[in-house]
C-alpha positions in Angstrom: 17.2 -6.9 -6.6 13.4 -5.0 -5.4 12.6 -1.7 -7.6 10.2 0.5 -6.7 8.0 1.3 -9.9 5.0 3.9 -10.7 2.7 2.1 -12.8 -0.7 2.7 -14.8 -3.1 -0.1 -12.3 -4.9 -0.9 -15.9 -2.2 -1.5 -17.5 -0.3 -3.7 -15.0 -1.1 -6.8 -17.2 0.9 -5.4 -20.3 3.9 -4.5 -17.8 4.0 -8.1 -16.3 3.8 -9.7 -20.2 6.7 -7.2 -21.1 8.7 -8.1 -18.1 8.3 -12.2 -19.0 9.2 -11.4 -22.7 12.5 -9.5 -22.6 13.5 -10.8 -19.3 11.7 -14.7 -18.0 8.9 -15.4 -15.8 10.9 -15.2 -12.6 10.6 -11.9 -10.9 8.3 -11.0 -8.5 5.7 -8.2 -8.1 4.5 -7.2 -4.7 2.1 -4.1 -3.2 1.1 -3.9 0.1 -2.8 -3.2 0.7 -6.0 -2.9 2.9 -8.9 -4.7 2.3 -12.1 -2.3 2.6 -16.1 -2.5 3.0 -18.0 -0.8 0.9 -21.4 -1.7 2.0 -23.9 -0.7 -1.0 -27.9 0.6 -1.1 -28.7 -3.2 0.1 -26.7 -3.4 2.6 -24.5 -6.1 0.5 -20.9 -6.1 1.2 -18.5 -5.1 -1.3 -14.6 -5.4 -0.9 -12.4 -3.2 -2.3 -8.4 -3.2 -2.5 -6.7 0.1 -1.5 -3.0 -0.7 -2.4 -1.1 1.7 0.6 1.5 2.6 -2.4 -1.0 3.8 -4.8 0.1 3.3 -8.4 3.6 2.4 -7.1 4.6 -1.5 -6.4 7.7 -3.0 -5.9 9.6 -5.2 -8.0 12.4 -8.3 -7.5 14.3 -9.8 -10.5 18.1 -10.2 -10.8 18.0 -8.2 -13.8 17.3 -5.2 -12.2 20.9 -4.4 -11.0 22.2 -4.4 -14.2 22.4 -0.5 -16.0 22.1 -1.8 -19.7 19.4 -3.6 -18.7 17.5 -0.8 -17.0 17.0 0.9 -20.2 14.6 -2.1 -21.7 12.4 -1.4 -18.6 11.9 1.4 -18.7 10.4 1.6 -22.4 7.8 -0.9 -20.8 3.9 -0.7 -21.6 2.1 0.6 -18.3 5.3 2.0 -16.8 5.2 5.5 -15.5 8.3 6.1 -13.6 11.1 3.5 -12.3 12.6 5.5 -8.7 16.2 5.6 -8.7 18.4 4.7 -6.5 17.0 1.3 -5.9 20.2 -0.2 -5.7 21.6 2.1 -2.6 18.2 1.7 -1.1 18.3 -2.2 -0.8 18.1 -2.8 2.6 15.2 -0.5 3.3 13.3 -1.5 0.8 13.7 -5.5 2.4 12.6 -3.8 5.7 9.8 -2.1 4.6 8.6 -5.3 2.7 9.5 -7.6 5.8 6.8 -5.1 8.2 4.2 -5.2 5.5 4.4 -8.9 5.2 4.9 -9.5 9.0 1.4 -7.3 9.3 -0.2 -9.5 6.7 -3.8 -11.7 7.4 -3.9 -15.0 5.4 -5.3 -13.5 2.7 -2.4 -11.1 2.0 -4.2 -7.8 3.1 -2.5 -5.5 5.8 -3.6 -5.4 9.5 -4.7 -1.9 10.6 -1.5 -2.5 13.5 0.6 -2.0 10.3 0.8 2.2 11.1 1.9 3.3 14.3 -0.4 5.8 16.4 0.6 8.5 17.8 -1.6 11.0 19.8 -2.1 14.3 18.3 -1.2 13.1 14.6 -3.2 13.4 11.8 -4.7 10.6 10.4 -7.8 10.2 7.3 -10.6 7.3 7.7 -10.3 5.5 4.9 -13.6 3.2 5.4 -16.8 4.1 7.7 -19.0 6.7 7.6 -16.9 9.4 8.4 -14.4 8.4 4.9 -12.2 10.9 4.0 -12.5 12.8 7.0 -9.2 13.9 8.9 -8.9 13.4 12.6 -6.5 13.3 15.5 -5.9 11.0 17.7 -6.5 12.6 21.7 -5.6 9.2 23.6 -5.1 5.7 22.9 -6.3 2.3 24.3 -6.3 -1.0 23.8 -9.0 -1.7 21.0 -10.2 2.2 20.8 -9.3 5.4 19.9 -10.2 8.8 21.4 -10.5 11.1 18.7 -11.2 14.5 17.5 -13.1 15.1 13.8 -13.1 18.8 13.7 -15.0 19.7 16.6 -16.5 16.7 17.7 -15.0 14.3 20.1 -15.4 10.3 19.4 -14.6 7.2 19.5 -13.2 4.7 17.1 -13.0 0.6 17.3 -9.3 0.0 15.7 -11.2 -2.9 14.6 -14.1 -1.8 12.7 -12.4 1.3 10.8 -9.6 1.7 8.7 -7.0 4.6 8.8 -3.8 5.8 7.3 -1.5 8.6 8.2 -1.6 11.9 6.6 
């Protein structure tokens, strides 16, 4: 049974090691992310995980169908909130987790064909030079996209930049 839980990232370790004590060592933890370059001062690279979820990960053990035993997780260390209505939501939560892992490199880290594009959607650069910005999206191709930060038209290798909905 997959949960969706809000956690504290720093305090993911003491979650885990309360999970293995009341429950065992089987269960699963899984968060989609990108992998990102943060090129420094020397031009050294430096990767960085964005999880797509933020502080929210998803969860399997056979435990987690159980009500009584619901209460013991949630008094975890490092737990923030545990979503509701992960039992109704099974089979979209296995879908969701079937495109993230179909949209996976070998190392685990999302492709950017994971989001779809769509033409005058807004979208924020997430690595680059133009981080953080907002754009939309005036026409796709193949390996580019026509886009429009503010008032300035450009263009943008789907390769070399990484982006997320908005």
């Amino acid at each position: 049974m997959w949960a969706i839980i809000k956690v504290n990232k720093k305090k993911l370790n003491l979650f885990e090691n309360d999970f293995k004590r009341y429950f065992d060592p089987n269960f699963q933890i899984y968060s989609p992310k990108f992998k990102i370059n943060k090129s420094n001062k020397n031009n050294s690279k430096i990767f960085k995980d964005l999880p797509i979820l933020g502080d929210y990960i998803f969860c399997f053990h056979h435990a987690l169908s159980i009500k009584n035993k619901l209460n013991y997780v949630k008094r975890f260390r490092g737990l923030k909130l545990f979503v509701d209505g992960h039992i109704q939501s099974q089979k979209e939560i296995l879908e969701f987790i079937d495109k993230c892992k179909k949209n996976e490199d070998n190392d685990g880290y999302l492709l950017q064909d994971f989001f779809d594009k769509e033409i005058n959607k807004n979208y924020e650069l997430v690595s680059g030079p133009f981080a953080k910005k907002i754009f939309s999206i005036i026409s796709l191709q193949k390996n580019k996209l026509l886009t429009k930060i503010g008032n300035i038209r450009t263009t943008i290798k789907t390769k070399d930049f990484l982006f997320r909905p908005i």
